[in-house]
N, C-alpha and C positions, 0 to 999 in steps of 0.2 A: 553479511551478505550485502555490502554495499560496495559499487563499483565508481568510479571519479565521479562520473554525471551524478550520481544519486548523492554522494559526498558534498557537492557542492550546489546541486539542487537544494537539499537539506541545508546548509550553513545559509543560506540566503531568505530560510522561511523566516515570516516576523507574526508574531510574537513569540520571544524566546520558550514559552510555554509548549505552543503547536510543536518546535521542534523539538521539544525533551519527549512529548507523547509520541510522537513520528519514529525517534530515535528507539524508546522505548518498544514498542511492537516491534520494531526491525532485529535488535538486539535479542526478543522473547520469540518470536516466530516459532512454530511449529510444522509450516510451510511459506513455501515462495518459490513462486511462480514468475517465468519471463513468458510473454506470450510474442509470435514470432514478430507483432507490430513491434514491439518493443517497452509496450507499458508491461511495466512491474507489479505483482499482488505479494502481501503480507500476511498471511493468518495468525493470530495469536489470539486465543480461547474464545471470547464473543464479540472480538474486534476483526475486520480485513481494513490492511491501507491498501491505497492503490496510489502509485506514480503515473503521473500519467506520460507517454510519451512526447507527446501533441497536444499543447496547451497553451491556451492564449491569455491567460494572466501570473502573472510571478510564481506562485502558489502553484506546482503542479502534481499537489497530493492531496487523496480526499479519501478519507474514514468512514468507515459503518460500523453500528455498533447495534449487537443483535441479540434477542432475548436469552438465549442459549449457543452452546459452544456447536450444538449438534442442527441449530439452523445455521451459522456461521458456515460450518465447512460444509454443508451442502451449499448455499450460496457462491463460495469458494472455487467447488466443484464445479459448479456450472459456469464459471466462467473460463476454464478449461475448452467448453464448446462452444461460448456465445462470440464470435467475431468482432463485437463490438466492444469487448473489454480486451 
């Protein structure tokens, strides 16, 4: 599930570590979500990434990581309804 921008958004993260874990979630996903802004959400078990569309530093991907799989996708969920993700 990764389209050119995300492809080379991703090749450009540093340190090569962040993008093996970024690659990893995307690769494992159990959802992913495009929301109509255009930033991108990952689920995989008690991780979400998020791309962001609109970002003002290199890095336009940022991870959570959450005690269970079943706060994860509610977290997930609601960002189906919240505008600002």
């Amino acid at each position: 599930m990764l389209d050119n921008i995300t492809e080379k958004n991703l090749n450009n993260v540093i340190p090569e570590d962040y993008k093996n874990r970024y690659r990893a979630i995307m690769d494992s996903c159990s959802e992913y979500l495009v929301k109509h802004n255009g930033n991108k959400h990952w689920l995989c078990g008690t991780k979400i990434l998020t791309e962001w569309k609109e970002c003002l530093h290199s890095n336009p991907f940022e991870s959570w990581n959450f005690p269970t799989e079943a706060i994860a996708r509610e977290s997930f969920n609601e960002r189906n309804f919240n505008e600002e993700y």
